[in-house]
C-alpha positions as YAML, in Angstrom:
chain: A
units: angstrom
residues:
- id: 1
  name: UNK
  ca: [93.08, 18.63, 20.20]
- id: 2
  name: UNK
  ca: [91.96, 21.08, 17.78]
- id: 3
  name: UNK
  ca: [90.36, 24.68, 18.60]
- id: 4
  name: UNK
  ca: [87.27, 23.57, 17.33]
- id: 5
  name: UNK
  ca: [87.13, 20.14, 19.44]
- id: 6
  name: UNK
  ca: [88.43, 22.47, 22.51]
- id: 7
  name: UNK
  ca: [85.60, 24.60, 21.40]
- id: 8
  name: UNK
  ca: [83.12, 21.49, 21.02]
- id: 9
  name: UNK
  ca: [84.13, 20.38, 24.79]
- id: 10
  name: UNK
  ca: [83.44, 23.52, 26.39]
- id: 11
  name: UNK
  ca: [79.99, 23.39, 25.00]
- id: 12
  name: UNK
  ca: [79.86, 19.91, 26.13]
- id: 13
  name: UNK
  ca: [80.79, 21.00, 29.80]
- id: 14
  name: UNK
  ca: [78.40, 23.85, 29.89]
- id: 15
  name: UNK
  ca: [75.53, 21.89, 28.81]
- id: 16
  name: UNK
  ca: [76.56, 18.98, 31.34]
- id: 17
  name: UNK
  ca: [76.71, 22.41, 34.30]
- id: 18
  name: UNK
  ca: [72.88, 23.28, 32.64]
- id: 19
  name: UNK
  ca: [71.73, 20.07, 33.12]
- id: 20
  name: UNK
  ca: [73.25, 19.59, 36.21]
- id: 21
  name: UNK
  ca: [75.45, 16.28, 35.31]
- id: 22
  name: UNK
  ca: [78.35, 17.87, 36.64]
- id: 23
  name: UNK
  ca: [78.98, 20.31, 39.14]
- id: 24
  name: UNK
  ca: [80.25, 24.17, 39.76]
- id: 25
  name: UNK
  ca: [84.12, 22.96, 40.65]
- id: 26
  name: UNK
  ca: [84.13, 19.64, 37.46]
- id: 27
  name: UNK
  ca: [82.85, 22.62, 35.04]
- id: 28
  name: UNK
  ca: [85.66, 24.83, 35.99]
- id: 29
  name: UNK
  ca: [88.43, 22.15, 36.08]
- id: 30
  name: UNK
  ca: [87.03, 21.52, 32.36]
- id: 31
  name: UNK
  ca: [86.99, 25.03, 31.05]
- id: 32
  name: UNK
  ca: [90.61, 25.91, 32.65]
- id: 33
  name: UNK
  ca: [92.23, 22.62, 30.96]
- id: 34
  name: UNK
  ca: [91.73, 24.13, 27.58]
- id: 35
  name: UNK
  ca: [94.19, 26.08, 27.64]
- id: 36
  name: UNK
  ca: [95.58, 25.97, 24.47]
- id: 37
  name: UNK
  ca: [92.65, 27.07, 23.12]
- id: 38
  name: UNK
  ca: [92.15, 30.23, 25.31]
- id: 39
  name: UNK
  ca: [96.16, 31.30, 24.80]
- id: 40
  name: UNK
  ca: [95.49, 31.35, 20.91]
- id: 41
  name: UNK
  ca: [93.02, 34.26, 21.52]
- id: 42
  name: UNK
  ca: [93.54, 37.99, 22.76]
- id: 43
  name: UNK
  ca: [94.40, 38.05, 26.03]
- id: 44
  name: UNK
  ca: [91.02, 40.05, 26.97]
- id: 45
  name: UNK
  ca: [89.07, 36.12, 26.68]
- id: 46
  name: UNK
  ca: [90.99, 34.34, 29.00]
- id: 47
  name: UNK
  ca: [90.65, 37.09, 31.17]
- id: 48
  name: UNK
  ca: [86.72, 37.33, 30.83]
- id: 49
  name: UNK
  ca: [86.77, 33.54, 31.17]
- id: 50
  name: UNK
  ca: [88.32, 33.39, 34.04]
- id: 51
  name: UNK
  ca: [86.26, 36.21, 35.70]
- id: 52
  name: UNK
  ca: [83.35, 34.31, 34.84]
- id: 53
  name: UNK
  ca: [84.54, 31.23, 36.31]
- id: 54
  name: UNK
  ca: [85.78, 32.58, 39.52]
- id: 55
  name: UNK
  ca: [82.07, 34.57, 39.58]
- id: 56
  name: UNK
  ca: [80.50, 31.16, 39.43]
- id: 57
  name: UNK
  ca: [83.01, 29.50, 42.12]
- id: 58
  name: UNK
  ca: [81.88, 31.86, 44.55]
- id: 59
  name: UNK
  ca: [78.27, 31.72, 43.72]
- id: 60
  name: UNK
  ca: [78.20, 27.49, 44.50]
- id: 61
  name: UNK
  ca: [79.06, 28.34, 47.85]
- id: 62
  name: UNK
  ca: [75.44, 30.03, 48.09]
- id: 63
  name: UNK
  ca: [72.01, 28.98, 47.64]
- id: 64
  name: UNK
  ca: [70.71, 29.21, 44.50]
- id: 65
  name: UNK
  ca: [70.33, 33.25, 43.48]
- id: 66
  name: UNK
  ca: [70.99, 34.09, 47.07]
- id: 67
  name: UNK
  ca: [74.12, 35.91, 46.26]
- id: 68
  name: UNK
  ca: [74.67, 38.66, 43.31]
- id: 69
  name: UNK
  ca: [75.69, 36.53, 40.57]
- id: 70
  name: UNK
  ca: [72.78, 34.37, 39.01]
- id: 71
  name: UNK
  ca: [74.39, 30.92, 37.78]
- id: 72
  name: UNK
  ca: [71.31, 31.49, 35.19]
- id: 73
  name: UNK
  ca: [72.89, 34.49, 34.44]
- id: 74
  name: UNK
  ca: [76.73, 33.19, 34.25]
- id: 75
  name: UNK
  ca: [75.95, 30.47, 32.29]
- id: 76
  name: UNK
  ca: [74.59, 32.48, 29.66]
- id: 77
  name: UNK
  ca: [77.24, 35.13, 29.52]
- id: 78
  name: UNK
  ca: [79.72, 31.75, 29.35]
- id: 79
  name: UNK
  ca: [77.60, 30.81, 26.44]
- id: 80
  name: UNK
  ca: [78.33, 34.45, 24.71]
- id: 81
  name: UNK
  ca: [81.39, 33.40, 25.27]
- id: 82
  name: UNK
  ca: [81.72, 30.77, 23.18]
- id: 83
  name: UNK
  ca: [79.62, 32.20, 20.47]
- id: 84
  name: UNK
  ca: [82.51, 35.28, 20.34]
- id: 85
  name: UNK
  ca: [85.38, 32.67, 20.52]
- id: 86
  name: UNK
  ca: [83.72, 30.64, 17.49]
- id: 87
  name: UNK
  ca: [83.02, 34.42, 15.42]
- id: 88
  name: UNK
  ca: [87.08, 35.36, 16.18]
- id: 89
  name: UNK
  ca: [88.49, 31.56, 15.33]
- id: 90
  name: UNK
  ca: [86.62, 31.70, 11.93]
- id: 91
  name: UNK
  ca: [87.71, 35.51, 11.75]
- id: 92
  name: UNK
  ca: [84.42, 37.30, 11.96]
- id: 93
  name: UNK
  ca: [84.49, 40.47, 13.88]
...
């Protein structure tokens, strides 16, 4: 699979998680399989990823925006995300 398909997946996955056709744990299990993707960046992305992702583990276990991390506001940041690992693929700062 290419980085741009990898790329094109994870989109996939976190429109799926907006639209609730999958949930918290399938999203994660999605985003942590493309691995090849996230070891051909810096090391700082993988490590953001995976912060995110554990954020939003431990936020399923609550009711919606009862605990300090808004899935609203995780999803975006995971949508940042991408939009930063699409500008350093095509080498834009």
């Amino acid at each position: 699979m290419s980085h741009l398909q990898a790329l094109q997946s994870l989109q996939l996955a976190l429109d799926d998680l907006r639209n609730k056709r999958i949930d918290v744990h399938a999203f994660c299990r999605s985003w942590r399989s493309q691995g090849a993707l996230v070891s051909a960046l810096p090391a700082r992305y993988g490590q953001v990823m995976e912060d995110l992702l554990g954020r939003m583990e431990a936020s399923s276990l609550f009711t919606e925006e009862s605990c300090s991390f808004s899935q609203e506001d995780m999803q975006a940041s995971l949508s940042t995300w991408l939009d930063k690992v699409q500008q350093q693929l095509e080498g834009r700062p």
